[in-house]
N, CA, C, O and CB atoms as a CASP TS submission, in Angstrom:
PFRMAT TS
TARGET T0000
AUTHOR 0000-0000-0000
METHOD Language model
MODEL 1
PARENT N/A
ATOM      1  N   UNK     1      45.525  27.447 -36.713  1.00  0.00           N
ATOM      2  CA  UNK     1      44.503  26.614 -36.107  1.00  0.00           C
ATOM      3  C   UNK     1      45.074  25.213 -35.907  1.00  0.00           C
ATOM      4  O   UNK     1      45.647  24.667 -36.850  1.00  0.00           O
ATOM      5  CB  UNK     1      43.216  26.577 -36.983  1.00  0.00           C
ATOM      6  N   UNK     2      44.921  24.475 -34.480  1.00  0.00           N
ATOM      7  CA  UNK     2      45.543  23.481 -34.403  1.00  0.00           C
ATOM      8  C   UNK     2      44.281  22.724 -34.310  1.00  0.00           C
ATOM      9  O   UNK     2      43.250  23.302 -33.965  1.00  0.00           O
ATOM     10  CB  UNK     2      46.599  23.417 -33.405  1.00  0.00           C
ATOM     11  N   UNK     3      44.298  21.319 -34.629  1.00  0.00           N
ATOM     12  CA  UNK     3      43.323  20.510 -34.792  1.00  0.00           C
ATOM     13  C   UNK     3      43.786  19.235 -33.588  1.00  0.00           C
ATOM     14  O   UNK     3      44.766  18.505 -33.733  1.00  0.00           O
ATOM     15  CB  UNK     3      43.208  20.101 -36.477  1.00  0.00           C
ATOM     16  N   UNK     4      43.163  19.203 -32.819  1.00  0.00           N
ATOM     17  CA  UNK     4      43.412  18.020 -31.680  1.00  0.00           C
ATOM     18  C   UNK     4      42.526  17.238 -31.880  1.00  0.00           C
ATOM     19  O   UNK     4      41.489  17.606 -32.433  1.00  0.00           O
ATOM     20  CB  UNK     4      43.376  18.331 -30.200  1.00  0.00           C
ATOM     21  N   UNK     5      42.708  16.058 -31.505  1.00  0.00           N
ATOM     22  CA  UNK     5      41.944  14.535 -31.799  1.00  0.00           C
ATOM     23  C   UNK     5      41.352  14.427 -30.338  1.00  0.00           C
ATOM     24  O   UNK     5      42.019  14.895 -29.415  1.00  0.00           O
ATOM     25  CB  UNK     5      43.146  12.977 -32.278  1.00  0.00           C
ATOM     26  N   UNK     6      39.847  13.693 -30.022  1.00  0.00           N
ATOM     27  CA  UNK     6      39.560  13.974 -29.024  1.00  0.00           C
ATOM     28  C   UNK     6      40.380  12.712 -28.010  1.00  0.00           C
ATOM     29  O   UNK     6      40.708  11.868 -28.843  1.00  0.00           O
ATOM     30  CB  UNK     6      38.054  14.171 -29.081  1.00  0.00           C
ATOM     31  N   UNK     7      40.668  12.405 -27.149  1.00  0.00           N
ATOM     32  CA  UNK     7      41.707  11.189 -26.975  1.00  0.00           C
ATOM     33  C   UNK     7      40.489  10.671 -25.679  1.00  0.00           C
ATOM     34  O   UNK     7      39.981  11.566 -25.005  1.00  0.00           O
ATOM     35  CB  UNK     7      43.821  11.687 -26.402  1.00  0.00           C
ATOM     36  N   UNK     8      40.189   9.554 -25.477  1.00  0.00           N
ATOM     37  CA  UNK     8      39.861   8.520 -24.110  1.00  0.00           C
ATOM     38  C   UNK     8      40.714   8.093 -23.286  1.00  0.00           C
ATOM     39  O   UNK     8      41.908   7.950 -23.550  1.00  0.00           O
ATOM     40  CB  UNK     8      39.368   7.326 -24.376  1.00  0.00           C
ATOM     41  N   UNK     9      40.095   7.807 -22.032  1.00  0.00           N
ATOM     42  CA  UNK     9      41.171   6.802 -21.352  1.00  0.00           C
ATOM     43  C   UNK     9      40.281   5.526 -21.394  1.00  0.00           C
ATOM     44  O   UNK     9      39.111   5.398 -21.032  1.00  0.00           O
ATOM     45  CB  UNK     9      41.733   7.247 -19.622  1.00  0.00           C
ATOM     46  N   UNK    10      41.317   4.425 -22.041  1.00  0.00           N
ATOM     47  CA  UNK    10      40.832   3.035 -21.674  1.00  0.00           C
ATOM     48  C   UNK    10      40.624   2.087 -21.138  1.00  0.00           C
ATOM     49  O   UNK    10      39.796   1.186 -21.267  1.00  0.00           O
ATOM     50  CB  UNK    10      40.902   2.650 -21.855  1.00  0.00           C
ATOM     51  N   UNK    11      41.867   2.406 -20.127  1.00  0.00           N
ATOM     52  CA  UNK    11      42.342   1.404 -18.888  1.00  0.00           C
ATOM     53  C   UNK    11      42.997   1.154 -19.448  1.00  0.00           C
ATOM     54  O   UNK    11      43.867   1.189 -18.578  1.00  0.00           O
ATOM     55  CB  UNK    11      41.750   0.341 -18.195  1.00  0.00           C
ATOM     56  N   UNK    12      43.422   0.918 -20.140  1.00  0.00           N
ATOM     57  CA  UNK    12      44.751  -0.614 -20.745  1.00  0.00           C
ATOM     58  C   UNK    12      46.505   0.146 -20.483  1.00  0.00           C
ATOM     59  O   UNK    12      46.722   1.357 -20.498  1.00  0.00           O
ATOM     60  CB  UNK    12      44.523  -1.074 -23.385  1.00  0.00           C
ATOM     61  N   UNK    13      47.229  -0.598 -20.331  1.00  0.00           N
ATOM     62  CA  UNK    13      48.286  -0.792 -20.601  1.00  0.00           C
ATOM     63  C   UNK    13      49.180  -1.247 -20.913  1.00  0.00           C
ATOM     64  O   UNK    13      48.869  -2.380 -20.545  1.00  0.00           O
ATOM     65  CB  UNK    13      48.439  -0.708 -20.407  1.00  0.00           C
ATOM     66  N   UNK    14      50.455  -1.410 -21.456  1.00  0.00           N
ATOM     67  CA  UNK    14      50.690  -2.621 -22.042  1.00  0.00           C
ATOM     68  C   UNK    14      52.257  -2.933 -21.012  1.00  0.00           C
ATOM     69  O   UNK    14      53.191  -2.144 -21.153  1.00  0.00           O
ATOM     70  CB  UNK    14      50.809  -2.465 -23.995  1.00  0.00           C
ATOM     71  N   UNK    15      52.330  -3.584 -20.472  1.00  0.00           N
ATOM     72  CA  UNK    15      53.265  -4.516 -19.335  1.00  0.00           C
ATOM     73  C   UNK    15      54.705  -5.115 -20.620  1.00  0.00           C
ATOM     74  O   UNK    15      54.641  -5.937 -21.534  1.00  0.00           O
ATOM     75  CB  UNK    15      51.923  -6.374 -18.450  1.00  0.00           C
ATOM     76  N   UNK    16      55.504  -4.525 -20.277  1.00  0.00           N
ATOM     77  CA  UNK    16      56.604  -4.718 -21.199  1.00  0.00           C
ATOM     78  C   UNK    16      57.449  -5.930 -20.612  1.00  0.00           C
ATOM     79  O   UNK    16      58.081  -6.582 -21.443  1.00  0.00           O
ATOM     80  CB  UNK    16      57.490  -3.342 -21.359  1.00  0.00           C
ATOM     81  N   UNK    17      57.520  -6.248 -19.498  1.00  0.00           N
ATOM     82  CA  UNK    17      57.955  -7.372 -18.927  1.00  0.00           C
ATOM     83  C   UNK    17      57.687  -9.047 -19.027  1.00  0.00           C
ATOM     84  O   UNK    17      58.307 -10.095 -19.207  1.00  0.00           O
ATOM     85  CB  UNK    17      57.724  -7.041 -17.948  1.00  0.00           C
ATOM     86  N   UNK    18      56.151  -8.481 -18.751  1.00  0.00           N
ATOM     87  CA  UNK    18      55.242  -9.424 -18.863  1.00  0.00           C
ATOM     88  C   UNK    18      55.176 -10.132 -20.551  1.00  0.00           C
ATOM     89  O   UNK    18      55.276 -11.259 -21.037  1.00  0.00           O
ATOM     90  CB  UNK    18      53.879  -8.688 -18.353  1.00  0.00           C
ATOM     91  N   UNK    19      54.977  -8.899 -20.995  1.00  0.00           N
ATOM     92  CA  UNK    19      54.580  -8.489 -22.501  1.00  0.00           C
ATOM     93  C   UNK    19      52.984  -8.989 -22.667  1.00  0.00           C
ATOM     94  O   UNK    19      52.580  -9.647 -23.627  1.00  0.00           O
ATOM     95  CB  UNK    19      55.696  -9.349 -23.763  1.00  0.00           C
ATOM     96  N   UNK    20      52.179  -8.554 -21.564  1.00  0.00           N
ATOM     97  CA  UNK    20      50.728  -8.800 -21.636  1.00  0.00           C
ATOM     98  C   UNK    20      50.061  -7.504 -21.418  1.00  0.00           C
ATOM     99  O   UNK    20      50.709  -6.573 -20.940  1.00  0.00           O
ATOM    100  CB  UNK    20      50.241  -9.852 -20.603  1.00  0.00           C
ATOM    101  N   UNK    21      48.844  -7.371 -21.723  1.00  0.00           N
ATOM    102  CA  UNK    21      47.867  -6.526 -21.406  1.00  0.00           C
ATOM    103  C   UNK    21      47.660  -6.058 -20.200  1.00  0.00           C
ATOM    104  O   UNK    21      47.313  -6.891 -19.363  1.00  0.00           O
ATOM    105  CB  UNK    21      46.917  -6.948 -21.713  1.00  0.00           C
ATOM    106  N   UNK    22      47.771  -4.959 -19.864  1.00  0.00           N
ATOM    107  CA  UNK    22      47.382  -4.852 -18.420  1.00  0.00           C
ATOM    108  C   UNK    22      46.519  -3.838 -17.808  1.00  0.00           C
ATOM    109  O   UNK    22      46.763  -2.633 -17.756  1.00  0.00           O
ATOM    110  CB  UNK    22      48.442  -4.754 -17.755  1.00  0.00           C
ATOM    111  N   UNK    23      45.151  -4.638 -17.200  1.00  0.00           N
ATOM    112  CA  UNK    23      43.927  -3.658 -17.105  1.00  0.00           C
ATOM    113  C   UNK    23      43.047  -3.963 -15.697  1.00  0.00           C
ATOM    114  O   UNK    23      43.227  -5.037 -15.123  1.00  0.00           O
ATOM    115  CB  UNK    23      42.887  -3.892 -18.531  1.00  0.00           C
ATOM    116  N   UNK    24      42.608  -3.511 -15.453  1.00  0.00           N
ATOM    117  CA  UNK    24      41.956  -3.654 -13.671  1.00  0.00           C
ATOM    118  C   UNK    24      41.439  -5.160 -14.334  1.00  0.00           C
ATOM    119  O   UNK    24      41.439  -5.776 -15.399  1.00  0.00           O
ATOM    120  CB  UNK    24      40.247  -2.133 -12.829  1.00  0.00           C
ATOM    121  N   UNK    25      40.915  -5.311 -12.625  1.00  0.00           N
ATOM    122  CA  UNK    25      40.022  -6.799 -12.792  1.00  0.00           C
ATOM    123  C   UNK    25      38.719  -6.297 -13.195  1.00  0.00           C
ATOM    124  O   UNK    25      38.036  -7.150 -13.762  1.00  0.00           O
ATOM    125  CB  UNK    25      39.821  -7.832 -11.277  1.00  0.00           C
ATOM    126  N   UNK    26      38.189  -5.172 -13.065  1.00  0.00           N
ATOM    127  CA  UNK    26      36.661  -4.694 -13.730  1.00  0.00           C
ATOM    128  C   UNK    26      36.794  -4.580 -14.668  1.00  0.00           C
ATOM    129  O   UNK    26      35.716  -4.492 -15.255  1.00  0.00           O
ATOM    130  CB  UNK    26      35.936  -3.598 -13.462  1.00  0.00           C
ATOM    131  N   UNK    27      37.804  -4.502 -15.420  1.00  0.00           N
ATOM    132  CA  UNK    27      37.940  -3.840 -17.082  1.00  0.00           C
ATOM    133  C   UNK    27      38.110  -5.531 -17.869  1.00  0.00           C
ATOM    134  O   UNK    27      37.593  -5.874 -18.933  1.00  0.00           O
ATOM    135  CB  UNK    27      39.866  -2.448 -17.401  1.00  0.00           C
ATOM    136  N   UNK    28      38.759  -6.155 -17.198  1.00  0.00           N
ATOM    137  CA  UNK    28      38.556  -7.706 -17.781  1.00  0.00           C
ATOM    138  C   UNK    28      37.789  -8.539 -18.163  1.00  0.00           C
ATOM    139  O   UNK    28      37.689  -9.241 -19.169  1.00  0.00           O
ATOM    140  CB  UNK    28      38.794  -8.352 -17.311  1.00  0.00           C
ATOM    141  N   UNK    29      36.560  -8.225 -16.119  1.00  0.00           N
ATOM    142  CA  UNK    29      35.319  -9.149 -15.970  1.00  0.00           C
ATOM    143  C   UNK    29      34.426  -8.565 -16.718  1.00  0.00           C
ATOM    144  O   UNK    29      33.454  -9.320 -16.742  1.00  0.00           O
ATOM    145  CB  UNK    29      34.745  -9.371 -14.577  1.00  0.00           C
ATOM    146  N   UNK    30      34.111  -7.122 -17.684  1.00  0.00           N
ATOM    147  CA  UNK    30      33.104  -6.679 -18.286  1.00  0.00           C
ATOM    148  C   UNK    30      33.805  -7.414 -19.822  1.00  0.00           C
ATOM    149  O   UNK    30      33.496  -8.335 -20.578  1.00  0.00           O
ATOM    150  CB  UNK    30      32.808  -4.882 -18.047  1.00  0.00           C
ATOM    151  N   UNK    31      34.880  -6.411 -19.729  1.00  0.00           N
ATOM    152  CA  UNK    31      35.667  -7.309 -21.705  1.00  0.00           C
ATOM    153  C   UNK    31      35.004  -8.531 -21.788  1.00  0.00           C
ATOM    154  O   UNK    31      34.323  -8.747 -22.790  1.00  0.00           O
ATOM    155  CB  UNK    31      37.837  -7.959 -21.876  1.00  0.00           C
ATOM    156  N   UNK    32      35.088  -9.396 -20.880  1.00  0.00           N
ATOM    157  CA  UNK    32      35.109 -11.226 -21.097  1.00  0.00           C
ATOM    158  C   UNK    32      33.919 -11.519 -21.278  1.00  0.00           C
ATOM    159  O   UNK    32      33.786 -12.589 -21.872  1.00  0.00           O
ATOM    160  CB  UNK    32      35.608 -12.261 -19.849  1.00  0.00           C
ATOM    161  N   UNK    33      32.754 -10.881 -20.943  1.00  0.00           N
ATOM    162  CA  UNK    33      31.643 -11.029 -20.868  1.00  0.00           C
ATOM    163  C   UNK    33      31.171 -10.928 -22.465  1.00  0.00           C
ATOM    164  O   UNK    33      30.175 -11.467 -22.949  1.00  0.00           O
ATOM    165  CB  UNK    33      31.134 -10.113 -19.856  1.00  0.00           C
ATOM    166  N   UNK    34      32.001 -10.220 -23.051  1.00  0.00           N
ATOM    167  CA  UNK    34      31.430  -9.336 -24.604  1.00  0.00           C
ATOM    168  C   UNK    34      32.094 -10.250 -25.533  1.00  0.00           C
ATOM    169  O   UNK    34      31.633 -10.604 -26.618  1.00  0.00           O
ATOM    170  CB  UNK    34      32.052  -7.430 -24.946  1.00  0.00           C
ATOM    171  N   UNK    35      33.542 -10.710 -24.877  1.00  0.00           N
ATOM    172  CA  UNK    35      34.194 -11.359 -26.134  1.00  0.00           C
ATOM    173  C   UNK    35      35.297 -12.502 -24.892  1.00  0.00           C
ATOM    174  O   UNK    35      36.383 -12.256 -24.367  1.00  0.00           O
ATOM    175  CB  UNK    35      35.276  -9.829 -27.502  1.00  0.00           C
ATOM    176  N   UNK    36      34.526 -13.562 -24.816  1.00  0.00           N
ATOM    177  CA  UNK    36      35.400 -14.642 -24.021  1.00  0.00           C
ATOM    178  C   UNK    36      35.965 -15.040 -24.213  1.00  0.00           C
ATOM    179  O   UNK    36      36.481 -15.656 -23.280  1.00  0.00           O
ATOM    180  CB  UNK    36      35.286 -15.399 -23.618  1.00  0.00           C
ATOM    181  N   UNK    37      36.574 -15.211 -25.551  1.00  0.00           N
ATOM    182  CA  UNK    37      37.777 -15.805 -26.183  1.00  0.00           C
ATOM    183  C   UNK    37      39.088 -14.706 -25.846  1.00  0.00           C
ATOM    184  O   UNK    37      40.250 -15.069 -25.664  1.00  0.00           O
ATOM    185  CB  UNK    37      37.463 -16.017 -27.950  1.00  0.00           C
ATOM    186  N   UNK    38      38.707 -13.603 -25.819  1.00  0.00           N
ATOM    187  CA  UNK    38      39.679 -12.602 -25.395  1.00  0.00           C
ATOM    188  C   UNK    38      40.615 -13.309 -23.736  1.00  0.00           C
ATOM    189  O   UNK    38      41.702 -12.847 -23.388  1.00  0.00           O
ATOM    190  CB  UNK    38      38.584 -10.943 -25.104  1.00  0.00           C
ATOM    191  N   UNK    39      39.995 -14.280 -23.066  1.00  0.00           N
ATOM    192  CA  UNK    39      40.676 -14.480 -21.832  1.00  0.00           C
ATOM    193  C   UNK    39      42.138 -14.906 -21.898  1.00  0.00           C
ATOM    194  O   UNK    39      42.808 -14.410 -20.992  1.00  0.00           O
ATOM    195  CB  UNK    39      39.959 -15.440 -21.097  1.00  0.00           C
ATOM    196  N   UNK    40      42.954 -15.873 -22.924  1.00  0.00           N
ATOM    197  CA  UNK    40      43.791 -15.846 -22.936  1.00  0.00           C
ATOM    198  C   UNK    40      44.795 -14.527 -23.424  1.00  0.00           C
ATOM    199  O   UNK    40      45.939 -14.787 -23.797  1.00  0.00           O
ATOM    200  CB  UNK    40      43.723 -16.775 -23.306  1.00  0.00           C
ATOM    201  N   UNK    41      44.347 -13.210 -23.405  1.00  0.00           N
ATOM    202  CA  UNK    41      45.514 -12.530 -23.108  1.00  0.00           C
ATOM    203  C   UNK    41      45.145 -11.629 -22.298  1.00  0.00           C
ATOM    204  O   UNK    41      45.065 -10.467 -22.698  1.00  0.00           O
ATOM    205  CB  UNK    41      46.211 -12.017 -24.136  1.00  0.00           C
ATOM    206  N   UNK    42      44.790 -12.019 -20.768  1.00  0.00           N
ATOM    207  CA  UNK    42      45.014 -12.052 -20.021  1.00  0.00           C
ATOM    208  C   UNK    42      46.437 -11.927 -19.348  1.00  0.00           C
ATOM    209  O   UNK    42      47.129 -10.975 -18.987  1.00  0.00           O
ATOM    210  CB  UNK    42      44.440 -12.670 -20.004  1.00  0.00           C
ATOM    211  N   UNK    43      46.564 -13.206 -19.337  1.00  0.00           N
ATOM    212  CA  UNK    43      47.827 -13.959 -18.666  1.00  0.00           C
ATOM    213  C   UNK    43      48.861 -14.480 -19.402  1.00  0.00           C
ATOM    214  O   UNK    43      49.905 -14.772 -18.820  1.00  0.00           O
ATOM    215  CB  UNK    43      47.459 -15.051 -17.959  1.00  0.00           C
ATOM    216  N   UNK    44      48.706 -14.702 -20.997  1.00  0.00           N
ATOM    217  CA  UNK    44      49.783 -15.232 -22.091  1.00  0.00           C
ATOM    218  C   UNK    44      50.310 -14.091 -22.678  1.00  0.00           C
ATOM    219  O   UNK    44      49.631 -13.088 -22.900  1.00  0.00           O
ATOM    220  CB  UNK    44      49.201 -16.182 -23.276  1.00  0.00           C
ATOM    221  N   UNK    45      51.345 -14.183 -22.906  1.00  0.00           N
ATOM    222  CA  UNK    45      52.000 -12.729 -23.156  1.00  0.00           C
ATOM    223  C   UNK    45      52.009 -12.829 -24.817  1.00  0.00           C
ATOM    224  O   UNK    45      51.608 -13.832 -25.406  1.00  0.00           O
ATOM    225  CB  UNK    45      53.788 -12.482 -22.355  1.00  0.00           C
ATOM    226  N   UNK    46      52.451 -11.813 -25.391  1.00  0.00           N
ATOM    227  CA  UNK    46      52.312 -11.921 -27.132  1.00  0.00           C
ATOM    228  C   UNK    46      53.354 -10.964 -27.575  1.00  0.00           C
ATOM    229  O   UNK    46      53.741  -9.942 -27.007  1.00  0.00           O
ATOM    230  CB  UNK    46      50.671 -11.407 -27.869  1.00  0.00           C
ATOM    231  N   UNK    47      53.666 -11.392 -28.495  1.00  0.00           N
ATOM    232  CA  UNK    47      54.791 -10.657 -29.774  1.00  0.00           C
ATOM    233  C   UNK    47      54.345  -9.173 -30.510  1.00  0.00           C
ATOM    234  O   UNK    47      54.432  -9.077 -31.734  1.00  0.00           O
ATOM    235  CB  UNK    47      54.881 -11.857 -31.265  1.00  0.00           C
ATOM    236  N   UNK    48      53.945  -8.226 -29.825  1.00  0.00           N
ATOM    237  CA  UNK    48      53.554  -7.014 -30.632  1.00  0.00           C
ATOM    238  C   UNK    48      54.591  -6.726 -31.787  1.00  0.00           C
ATOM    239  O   UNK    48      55.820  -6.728 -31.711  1.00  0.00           O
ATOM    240  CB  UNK    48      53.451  -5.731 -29.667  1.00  0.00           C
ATOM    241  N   UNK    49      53.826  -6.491 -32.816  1.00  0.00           N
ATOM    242  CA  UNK    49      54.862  -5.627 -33.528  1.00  0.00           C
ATOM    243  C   UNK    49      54.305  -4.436 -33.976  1.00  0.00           C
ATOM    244  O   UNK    49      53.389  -4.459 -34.798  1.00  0.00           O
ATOM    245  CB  UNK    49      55.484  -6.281 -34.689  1.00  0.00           C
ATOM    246  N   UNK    50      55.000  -2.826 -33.285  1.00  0.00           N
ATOM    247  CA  UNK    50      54.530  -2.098 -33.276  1.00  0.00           C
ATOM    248  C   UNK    50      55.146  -0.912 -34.358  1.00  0.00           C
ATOM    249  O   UNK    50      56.299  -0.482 -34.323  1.00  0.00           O
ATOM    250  CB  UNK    50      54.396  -2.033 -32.100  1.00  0.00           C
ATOM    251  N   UNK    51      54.291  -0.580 -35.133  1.00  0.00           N
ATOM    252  CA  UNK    51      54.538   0.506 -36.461  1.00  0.00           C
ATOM    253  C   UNK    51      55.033   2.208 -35.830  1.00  0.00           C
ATOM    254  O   UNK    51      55.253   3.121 -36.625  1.00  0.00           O
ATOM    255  CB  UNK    51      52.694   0.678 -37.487  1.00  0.00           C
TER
END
């Protein structure tokens, strides 16, 4: 018996160049609305460190 996790799609992606978030402009203008401080990563890129 294999057990699968149910998985979503979120929009997001993550821009390795950039090193920013990268998600439609609808997926932004709803985010920003919920949590506006979220706007700077947008466009500022950030240091992931990924496990």
């Amino acid at each position: 018996m294999i057990n699968v996790e149910k998985e979503t799609y979120t929009g997001l992606r993550w821009n390795p160049i950039k090193r920013t978030i990268d998600a439609s402009n609808d997926w932004w203008e709803s985010r920003l609305k919920v949590v506006p401080e979220a706007k700077k990563f947008r466009t500022s890129s950030i240091d992931p460190e990924f496990e």
